[in-house]
Every structure is written in C-alpha cells, then in structure tokens.
C-alpha positions as a printed NumPy array, in Angstrom:
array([[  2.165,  -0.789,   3.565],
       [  1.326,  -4.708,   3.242],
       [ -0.534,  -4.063,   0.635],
       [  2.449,  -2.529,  -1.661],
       [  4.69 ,  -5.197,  -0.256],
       [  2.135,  -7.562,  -1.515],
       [  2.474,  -6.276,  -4.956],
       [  5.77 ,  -5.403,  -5.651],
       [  7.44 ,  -9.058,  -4.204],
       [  4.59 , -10.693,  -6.564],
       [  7.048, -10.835,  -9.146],
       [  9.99 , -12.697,  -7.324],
       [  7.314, -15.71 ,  -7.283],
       [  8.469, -16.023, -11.082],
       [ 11.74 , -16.602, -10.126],
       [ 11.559, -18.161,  -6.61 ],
       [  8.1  , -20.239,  -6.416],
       [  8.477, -20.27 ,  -2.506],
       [  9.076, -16.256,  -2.776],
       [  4.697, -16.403,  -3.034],
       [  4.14 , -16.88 ,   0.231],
       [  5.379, -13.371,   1.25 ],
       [  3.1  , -11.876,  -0.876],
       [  0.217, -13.929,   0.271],
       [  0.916, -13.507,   3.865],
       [  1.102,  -9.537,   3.581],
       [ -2.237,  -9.794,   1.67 ],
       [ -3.531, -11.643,   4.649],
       [ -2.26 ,  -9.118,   6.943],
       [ -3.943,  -6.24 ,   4.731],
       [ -7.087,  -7.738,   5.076],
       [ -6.988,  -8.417,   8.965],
       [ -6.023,  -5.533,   9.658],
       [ -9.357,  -3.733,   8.153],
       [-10.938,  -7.087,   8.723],
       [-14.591,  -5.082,   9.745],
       [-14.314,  -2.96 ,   6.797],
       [-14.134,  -6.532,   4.215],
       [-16.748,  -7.932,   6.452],
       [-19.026,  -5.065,   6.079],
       [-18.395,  -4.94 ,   2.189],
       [-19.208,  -8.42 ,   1.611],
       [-22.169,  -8.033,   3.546],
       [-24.084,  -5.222,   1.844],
       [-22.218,  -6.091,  -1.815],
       [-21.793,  -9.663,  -1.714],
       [-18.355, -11.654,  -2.636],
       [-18.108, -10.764,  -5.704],
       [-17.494,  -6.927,  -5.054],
       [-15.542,  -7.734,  -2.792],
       [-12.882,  -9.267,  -4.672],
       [-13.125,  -6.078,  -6.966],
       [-13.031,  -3.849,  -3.626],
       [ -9.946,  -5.866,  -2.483],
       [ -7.991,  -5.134,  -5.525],
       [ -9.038,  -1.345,  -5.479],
       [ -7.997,  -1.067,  -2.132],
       [ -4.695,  -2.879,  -2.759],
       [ -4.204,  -0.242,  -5.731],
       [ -4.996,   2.656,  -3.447],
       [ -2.964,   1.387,  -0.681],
       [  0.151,   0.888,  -3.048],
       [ -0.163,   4.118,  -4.508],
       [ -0.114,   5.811,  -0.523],
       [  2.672,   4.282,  -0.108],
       [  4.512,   5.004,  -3.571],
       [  3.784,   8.902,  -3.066],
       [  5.098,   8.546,   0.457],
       [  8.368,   7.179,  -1.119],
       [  8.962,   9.74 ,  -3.602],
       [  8.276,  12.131,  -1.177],
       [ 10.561,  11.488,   0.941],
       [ 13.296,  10.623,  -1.176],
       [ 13.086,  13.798,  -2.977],
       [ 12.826,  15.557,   0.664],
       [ 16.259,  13.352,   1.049],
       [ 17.891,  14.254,  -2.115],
       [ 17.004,  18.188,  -2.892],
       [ 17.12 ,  21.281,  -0.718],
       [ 14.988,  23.168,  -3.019],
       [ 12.388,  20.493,  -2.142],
       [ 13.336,  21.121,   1.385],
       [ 12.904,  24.489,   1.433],
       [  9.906,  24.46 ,  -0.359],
       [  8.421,  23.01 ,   3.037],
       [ 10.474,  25.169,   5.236],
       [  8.026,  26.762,   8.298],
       [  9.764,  30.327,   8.866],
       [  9.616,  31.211,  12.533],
       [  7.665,  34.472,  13.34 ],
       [  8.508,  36.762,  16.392]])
C-alpha cells in the first residue's frame, strides 16, 4: 500500500515541491517494513541490485494494490460482478 502511495503522489511534487516528502516517507515505510528482506538482498546481490529490486518491488506492490482497487470497485458498482462471486448455500 505505501508503495502505490509512493508512486501515485510522486507527481503532486511537480506542482507542490513540499508535496515530495509524502512520497519519500511512504517509500521509507515500504522499505522498513520488509527491512530483512532489503537487507538480505543487498547482501547476497550487492547495492546495485538492490536499487533495481526496490523499484521491482515498488512496481509489484503498486500493481497489488491497483487490482485490489478495481476489484472492488467493480464488486461496488455491478451485480453481475457480484454474483459472479456469489457462494450458493447447500443443504
């Protein structure tokens, strides 16, 4: 979730210079929360995978999160998504 915050208030820096400290903070907060996993990464890869793992795992985190919202805004929006899902009781 920090991780697609981090990229999609990246562009009100443009506008709002102070607006870049919310991205870098929930950056931060991506990477402490899996702080063993970038730890472990730069160990056996060295820094400079590391920056490429970061940015993969930024993507992949921000693309969780993206399919999570259309998900559940189309669950929101459409019964025939609904019912798609729909667990039918048995006797």
């Amino acid at each position: 979730m920090l991780a697609a915050l981090a990229l999609v208030t990246l562009p009100a820096a443009l506008m709002w210079p102070a607006a870049l400290l919310v991205p870098v903070l929930a950056l931060t907060g991506c990477v402490v929360a899996d702080w063993g996993q970038y730890v472990f990464v730069a160990r056996e890869r060295g820094p400079a995978f590391l920056v490429f793992f970061t940015g993969c795992h930024v993507l992949m985190n921000t693309a969780v999160v993206a399919g999570l919202a259309v998900g559940l805004v189309q669950w929101a929006l459409s019964g025939r998504f609904r019912r798609m899902y729909r667990v039918e009781a048995s006797v």
